[in-house]
C-alpha positions as CSV (number, residue, x, y, z in Angstrom):
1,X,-35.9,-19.7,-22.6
2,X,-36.4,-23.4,-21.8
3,X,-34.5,-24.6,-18.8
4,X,-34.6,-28.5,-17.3
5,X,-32.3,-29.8,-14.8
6,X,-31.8,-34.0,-14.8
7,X,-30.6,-35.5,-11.6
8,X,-29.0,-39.4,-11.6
9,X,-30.1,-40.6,-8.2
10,X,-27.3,-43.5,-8.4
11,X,-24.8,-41.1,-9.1
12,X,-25.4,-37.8,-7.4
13,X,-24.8,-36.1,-11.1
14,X,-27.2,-33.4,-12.6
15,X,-27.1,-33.0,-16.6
16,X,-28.7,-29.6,-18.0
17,X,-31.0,-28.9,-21.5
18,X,-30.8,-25.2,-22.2
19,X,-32.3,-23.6,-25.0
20,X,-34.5,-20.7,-26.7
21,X,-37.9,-21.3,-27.7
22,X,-38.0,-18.6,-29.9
23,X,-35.6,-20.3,-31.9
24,X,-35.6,-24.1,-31.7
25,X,-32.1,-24.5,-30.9
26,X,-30.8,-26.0,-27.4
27,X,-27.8,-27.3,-26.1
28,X,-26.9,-30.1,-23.8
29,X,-24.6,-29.5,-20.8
30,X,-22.8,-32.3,-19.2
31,X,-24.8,-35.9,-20.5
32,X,-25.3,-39.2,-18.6
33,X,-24.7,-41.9,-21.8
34,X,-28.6,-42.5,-21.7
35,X,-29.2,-39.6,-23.7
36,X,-32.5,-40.8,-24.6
37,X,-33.7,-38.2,-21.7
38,X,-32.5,-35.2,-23.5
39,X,-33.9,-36.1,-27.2
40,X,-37.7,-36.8,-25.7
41,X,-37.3,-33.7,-23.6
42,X,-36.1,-31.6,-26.3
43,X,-39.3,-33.2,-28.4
44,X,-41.6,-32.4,-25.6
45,X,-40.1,-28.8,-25.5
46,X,-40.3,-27.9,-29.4
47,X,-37.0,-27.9,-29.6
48,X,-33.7,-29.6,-31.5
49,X,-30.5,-30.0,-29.8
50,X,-27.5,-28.3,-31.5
51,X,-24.4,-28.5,-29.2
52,X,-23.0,-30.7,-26.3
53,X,-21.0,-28.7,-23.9
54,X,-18.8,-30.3,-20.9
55,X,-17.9,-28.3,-17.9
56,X,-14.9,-30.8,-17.9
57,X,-13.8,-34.2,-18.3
58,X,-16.0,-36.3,-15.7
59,X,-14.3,-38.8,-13.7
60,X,-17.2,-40.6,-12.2
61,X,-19.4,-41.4,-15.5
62,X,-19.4,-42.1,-18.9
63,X,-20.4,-39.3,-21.0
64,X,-23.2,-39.0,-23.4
65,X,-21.0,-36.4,-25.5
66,X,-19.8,-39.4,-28.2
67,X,-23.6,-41.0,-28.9
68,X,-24.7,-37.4,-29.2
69,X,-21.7,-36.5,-31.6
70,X,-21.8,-40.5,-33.3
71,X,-25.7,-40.6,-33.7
72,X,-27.1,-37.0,-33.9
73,X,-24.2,-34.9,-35.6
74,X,-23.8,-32.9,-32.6
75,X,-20.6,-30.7,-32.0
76,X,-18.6,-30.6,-28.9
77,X,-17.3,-27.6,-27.0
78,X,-14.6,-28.1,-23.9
79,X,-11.9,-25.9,-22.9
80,X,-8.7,-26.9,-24.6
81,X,-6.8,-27.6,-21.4
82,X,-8.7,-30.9,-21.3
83,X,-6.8,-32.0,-24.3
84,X,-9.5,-33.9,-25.9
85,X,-8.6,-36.7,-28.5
86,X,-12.1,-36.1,-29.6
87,X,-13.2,-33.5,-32.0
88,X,-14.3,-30.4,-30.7
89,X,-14.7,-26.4,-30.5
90,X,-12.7,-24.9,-27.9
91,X,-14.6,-23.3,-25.6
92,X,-12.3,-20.4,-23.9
93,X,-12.7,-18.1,-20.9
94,X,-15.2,-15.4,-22.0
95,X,-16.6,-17.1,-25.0
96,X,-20.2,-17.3,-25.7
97,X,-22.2,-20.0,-27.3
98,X,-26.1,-18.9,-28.4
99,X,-29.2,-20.6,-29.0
100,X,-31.6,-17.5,-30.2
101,X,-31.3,-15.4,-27.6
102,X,-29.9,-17.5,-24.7
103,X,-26.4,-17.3,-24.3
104,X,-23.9,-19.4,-22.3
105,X,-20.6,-17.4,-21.4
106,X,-17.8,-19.6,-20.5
107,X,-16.1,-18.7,-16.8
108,X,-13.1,-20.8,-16.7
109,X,-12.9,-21.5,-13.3
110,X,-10.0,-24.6,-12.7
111,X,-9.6,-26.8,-9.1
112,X,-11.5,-29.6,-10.0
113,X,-9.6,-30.1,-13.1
114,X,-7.5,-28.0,-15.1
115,X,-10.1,-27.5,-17.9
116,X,-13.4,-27.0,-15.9
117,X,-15.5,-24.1,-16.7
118,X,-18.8,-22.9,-15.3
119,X,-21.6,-21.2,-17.3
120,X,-23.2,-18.3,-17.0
121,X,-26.5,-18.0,-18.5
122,X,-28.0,-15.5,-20.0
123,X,-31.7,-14.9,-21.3
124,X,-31.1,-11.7,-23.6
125,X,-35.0,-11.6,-23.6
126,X,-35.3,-10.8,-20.3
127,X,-31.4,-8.7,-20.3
128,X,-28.2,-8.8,-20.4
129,X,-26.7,-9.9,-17.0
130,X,-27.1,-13.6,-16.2
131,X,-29.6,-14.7,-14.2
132,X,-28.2,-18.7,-13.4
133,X,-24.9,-20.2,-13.3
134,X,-23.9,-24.1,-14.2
135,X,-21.2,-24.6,-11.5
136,X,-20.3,-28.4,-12.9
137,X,-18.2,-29.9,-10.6
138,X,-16.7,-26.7,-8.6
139,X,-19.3,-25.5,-6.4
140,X,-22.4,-27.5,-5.3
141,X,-25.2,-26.8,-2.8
142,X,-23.0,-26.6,0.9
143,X,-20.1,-27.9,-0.3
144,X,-17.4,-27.5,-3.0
145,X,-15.5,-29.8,-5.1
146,X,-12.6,-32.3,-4.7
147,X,-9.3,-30.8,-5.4
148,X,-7.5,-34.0,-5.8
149,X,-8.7,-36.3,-8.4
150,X,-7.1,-34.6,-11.3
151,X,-3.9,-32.6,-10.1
152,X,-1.7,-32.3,-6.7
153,X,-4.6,-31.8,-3.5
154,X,-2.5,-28.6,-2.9
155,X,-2.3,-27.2,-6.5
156,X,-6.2,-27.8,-7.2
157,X,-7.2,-26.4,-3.6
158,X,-5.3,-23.3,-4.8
159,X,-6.7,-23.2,-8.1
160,X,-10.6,-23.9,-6.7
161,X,-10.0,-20.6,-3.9
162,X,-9.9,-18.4,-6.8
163,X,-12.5,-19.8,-9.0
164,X,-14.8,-19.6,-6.1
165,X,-14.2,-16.3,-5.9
166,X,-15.1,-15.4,-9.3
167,X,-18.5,-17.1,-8.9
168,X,-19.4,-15.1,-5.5
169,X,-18.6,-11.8,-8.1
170,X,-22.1,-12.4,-10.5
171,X,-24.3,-11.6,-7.5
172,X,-26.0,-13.0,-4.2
173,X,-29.4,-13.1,-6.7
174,X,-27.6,-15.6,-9.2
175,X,-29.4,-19.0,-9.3
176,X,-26.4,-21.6,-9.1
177,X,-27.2,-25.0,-10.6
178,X,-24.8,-27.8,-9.8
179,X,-23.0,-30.9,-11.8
180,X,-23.5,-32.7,-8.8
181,X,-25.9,-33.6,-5.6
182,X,-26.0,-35.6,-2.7
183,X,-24.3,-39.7,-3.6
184,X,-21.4,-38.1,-5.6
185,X,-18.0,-39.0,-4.4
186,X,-16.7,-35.5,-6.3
187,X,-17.6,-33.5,-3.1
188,X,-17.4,-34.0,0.7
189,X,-20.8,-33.0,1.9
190,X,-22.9,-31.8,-0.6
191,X,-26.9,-31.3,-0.3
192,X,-29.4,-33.4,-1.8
193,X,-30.6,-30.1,-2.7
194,X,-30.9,-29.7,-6.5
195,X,-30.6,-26.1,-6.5
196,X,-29.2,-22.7,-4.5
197,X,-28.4,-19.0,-5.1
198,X,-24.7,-17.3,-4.7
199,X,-26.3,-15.2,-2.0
200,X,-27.5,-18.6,0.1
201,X,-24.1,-20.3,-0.3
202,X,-22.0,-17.5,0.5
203,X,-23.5,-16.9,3.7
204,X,-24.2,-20.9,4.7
205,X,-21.6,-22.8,2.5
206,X,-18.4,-23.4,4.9
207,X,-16.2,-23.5,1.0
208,X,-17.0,-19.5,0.7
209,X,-16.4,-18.6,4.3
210,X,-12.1,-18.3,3.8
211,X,-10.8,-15.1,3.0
212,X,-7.2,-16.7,3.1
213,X,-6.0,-19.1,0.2
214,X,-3.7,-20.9,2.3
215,X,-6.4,-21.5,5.4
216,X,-9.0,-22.7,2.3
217,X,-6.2,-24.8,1.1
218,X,-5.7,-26.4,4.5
219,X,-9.1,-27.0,4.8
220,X,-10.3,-28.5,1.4
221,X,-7.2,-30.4,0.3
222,X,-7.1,-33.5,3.2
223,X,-9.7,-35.0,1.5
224,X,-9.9,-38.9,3.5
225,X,-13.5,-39.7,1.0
226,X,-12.7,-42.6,-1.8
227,X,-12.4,-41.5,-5.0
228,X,-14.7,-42.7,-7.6
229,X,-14.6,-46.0,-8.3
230,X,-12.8,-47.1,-12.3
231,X,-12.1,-43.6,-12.2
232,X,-9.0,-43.6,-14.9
233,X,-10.6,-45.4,-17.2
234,X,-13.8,-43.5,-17.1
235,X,-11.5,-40.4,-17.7
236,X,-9.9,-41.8,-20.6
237,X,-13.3,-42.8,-22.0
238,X,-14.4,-39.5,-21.4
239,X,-11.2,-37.6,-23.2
240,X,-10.4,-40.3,-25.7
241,X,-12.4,-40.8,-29.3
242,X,-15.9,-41.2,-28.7
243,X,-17.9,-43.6,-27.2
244,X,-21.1,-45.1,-29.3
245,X,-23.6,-46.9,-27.8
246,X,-22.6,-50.5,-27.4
247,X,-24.4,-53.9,-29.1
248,X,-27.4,-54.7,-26.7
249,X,-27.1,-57.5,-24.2
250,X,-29.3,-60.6,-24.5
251,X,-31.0,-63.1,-21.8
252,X,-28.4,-66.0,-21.8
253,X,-29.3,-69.7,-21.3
254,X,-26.0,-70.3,-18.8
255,X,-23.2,-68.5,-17.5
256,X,-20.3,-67.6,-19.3
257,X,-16.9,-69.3,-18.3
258,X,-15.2,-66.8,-16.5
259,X,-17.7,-64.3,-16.4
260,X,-19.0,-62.6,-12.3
261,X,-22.4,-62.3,-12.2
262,X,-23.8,-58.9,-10.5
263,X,-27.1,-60.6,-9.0
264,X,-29.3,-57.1,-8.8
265,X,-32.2,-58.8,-7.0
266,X,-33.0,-57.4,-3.7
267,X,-31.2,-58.9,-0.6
268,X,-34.0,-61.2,0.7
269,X,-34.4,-63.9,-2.6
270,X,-30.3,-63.4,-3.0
271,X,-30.1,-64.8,0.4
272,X,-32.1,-67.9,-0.4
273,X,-30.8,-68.7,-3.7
274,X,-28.1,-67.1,-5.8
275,X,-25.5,-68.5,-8.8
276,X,-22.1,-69.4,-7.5
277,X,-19.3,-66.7,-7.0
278,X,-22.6,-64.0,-7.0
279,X,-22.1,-60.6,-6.0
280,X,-25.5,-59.2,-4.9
281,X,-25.6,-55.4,-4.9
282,X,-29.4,-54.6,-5.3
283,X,-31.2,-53.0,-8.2
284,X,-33.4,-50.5,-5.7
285,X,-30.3,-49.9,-3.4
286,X,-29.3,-46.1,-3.6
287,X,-26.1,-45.4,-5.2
288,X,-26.4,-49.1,-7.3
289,X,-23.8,-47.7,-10.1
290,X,-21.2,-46.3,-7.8
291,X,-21.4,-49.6,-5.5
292,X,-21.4,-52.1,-8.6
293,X,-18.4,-50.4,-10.1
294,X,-16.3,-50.6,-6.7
295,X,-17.4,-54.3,-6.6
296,X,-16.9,-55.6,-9.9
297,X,-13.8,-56.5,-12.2
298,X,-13.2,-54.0,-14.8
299,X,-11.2,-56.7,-16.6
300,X,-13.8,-59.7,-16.7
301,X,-17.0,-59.9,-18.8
302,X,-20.3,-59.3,-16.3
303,X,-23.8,-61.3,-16.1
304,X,-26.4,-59.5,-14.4
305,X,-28.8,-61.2,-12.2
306,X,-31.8,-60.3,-12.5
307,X,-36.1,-61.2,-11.2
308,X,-36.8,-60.0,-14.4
309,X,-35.8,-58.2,-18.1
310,X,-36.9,-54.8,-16.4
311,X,-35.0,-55.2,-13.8
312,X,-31.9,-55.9,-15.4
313,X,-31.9,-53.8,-18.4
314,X,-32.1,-51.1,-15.9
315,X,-28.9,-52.3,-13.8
316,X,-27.2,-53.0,-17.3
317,X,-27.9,-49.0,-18.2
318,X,-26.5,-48.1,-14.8
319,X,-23.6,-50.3,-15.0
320,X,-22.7,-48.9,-18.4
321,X,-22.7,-45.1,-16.7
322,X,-19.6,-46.7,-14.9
323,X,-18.0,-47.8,-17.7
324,X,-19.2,-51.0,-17.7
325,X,-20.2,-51.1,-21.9
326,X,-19.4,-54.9,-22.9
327,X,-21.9,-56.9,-20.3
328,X,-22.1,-60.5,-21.7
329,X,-26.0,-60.4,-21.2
330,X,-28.2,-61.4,-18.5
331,X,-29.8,-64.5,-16.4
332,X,-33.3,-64.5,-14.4
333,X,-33.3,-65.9,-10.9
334,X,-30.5,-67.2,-9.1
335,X,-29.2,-70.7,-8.1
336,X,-28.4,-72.8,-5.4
337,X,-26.1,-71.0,-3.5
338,X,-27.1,-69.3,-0.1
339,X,-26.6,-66.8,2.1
340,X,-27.1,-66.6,6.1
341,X,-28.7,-63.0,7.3
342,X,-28.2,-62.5,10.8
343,X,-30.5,-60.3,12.8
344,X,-29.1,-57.9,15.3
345,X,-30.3,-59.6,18.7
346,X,-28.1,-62.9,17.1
347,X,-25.0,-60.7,16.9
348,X,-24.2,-61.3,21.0
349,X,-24.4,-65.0,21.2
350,X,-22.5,-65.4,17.3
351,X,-19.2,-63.0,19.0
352,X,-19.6,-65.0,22.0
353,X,-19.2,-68.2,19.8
354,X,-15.6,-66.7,18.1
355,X,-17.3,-65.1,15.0
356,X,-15.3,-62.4,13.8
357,X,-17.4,-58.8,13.4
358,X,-16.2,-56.4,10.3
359,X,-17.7,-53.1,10.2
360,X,-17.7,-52.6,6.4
361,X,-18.2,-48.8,6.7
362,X,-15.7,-45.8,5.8
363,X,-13.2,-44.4,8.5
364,X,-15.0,-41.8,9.2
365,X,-18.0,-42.9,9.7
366,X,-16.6,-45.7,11.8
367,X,-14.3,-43.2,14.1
368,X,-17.8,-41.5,14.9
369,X,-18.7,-44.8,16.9
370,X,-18.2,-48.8,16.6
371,X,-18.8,-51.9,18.0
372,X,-16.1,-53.0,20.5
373,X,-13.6,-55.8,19.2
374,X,-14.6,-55.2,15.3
375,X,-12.3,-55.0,12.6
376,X,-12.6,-52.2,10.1
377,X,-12.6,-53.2,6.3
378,X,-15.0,-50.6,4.1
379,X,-17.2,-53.3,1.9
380,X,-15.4,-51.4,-1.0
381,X,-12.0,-52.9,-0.2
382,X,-13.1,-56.6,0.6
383,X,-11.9,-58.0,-2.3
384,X,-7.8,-57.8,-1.9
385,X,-8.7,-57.9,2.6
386,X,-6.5,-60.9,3.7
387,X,-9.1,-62.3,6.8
388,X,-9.0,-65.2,8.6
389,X,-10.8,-68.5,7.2
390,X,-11.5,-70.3,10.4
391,X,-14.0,-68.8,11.8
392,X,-17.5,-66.8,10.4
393,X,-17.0,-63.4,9.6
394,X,-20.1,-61.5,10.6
395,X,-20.2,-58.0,8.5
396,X,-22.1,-54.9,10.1
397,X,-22.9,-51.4,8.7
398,X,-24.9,-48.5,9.5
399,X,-28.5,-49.8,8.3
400,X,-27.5,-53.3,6.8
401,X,-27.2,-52.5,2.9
402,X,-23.7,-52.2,2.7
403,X,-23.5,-55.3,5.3
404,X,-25.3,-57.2,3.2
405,X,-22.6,-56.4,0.1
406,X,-20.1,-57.1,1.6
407,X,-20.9,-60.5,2.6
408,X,-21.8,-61.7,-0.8
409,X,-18.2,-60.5,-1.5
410,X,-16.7,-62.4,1.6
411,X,-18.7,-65.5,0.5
412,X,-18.0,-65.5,-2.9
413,X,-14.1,-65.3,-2.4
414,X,-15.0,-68.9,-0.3
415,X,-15.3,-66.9,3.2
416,X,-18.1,-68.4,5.9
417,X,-19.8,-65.3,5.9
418,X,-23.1,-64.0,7.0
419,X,-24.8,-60.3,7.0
420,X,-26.4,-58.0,9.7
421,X,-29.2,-56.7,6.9
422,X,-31.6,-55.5,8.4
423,X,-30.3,-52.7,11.2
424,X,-26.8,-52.1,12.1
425,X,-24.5,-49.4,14.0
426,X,-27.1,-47.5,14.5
427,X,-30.2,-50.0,16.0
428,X,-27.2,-51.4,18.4
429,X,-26.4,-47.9,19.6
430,X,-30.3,-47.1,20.2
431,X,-30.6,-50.2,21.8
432,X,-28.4,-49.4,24.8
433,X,-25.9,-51.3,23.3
434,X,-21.4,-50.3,23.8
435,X,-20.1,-48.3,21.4
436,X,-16.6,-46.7,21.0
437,X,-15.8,-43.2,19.9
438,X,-12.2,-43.2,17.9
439,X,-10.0,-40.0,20.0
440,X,-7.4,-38.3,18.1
441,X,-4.5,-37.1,20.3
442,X,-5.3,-34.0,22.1
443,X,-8.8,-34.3,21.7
């Protein structure tokens, strides 16, 4: 058997090649759209893929299923409750798929969505009992999925409890392989872990400690985490007739009327120089695709800019993981626009001056402790925040990425804005400086 696990850093997601070397055959679980990864693999194995299988309709990234179907001739299997406008093999509870003698035995196991299945695999070389399971998006390394994205919180918390359960039945000794890692928004606290065993979770993972359905349901369905970001139209990529790979974009000689440019250069030359109207969320930032895509306009043609055609192919094959297919091209360097950064021993004397401080973070992480007097907006949101215009807005985070976002966003809706970049939350707190602590009722 032939086994390789491939993990998107940018997007927390983990894609499988299973296959028999006896044989020559192997399937593909659960592609990213670069599928580029799976054919050299497959090379480098001795082996020629056959099949795509999807645990389930992914609603954080374009598939790979359709250029795999499109360009290689490759079938697709999914479980029919998907409803898939594509052509496919319905892949039902219980059914096997082999590749010489490796089988994959379909568990449908519904929460996440109605159609998600795990698979149980089986080396019939070695016997006849599985020895790994492919949990897609249902249970991960510490954590388990999001009940909400697809059906009512209540009604995919009930449906996970019992799917769970039918996982914890193969076997403490069961290797469990997830469809996601640490940076996915499709779990709550997930490991960056890249692999577990049923034994491990169900004696460490907080999902598998309730015995009751209704206490699990109460405990896994107020889910306060943003969902992914162009997520409806990513799921109706993914479901809908399949999705080739797009005309390739070209360096451009100017910008596009109406186009946003994405500048992808790190924070520092951004700052100094940038096109007008720039968003700057940086190439070698983690999580790029999933920040981009909650930054950009899904309904305006993008330029990316870039230091160089290296640099900006990559963003362009990130962006188009979020759905982003139709980028007008790219541009090197920026222009004249700038961008104050504002280290963190400035911040007292800019408040002091009537400079208004908003901590771009999440809720959550802002209930855990803040900076007295600042307003809350997460960086994601910025572009619909009404905020006042007459007076600099100073924006904070934890470390300074996110900061440093959302201030290109503030300054390219015509905001005087200006980042904390380099530190945040965390430097001030270390520093001696006052922090508040959000206190529910009670507590």
């Amino acid at each position: 058997m032939i086994f390789t696990q491939f993990v998107d850093d940018a997007l927390g997601c983990a894609s499988y090649l299973v296959g028999d070397e006896g044989s020559g055959e192997a399937v593909v679980v659960d592609p990213a759209f670069a599928i580029e990864q799976y054919l050299e693999e497959a090379e480098r194995r001795g082996v020629r893929p056959v099949r795509v299988i999807e645990t389930h309709t992914h609603a954080d990234h374009v598939s790979g299923h359709g250029r795999l179907a499109l360009e290689h001739g490759l079938p697709v299997s999914i479980h029919p409750a998907a409803e898939a406008a594509y052509p496919n093999d319905p892949m039902e509870d219980g059914a096997e798929i082999e590749v010489g003698a490796v089988a994959l035995r379909c568990i449908h196991t519904p929460g996440h969505r109605p159609e998600h299945c795990c698979l149980a695999v089986i080396d019939r070389s070695r016997g006849d009992e599985p020895w790994l399971v492919l949990t897609g998006d249902s249970l991960f390394v510490g954590d388990a999925a999001r009940p909400d994205l697809a059906v009512a919180a209540h009604e995919g918390a009930e449906g996970l409890f019992h799917s769970l359960q039918r996982l914890v039945e193969l076997g403490d000794g069961v290797e469990v392989y997830p469809g996601h890692v640490a940076g996915s928004l499709c779990g709550k606290a997930m490991s960056s872990k890249a692999s577990t065993t049923i034994g491990f979770e169900r004696r460490f993972n907080p999902a598998l400690a309730f015995s009751d359905v209704n206490e699990f349901i109460l405990a896994s369905a107020g889910i306060s985490a943003p969902r992914p970001p162009n997520m409806e139209r990513i799921v109706e990529l993914n479901r809908g007739p399949f999705v080739g790979a797009p005309a390739e974009p070209r360096e451009l000689e100017a910008l596009p009327e109406g186009a946003q440019v994405l500048d992808v250069r790190p924070v520092g030359p951004f700052a100094e120089g940038h096109h007008e109207g720039a968003v700057n969320v940086p190439w070698t930032g983690t999580r790029f695709s999933t920040k981009a895509a909650f930054v950009l306009d899904p309904e305006r043609p993008v330029v990316v800019a870039a230091t160089d055609e290296g640099e900006a192919r990559a963003a362009i094959g990130g962006l188009r993981s979020v759905g982003y297919l139709g980028l007008a091209g790219w541009v090197l360097g920026g222009g004249g626009e700038t961008l104050p950064l504002v280290a963190l021993e400035e911040l007292d004397a800019l408040l002091e001056s009537g400079a208004e401080l908003i901590d771009v973070r999440e809720k959550d992480e802002r209930d855990a402790g803040y900076i007295p007097g600042s307003a809350n907006v997460p960086y994601r949101l910025l572009g619909e925040a009404d905020l006042p215009n007459d007076r600099p807005l100073v924006t904070i985070c934890e470390t300074g990425p996110r900061a440093a976002i959302a201030a290109s966003i503030l300054s390219a809706r015509g905001y005087d804005a200006r980042a904390v970049a380099n530190g945040g939350i965390d430097d001030w707190a270390a520093a001696g400086k006052p922090t508040v602590e959000f206190r529910r009722c009670g507590a």
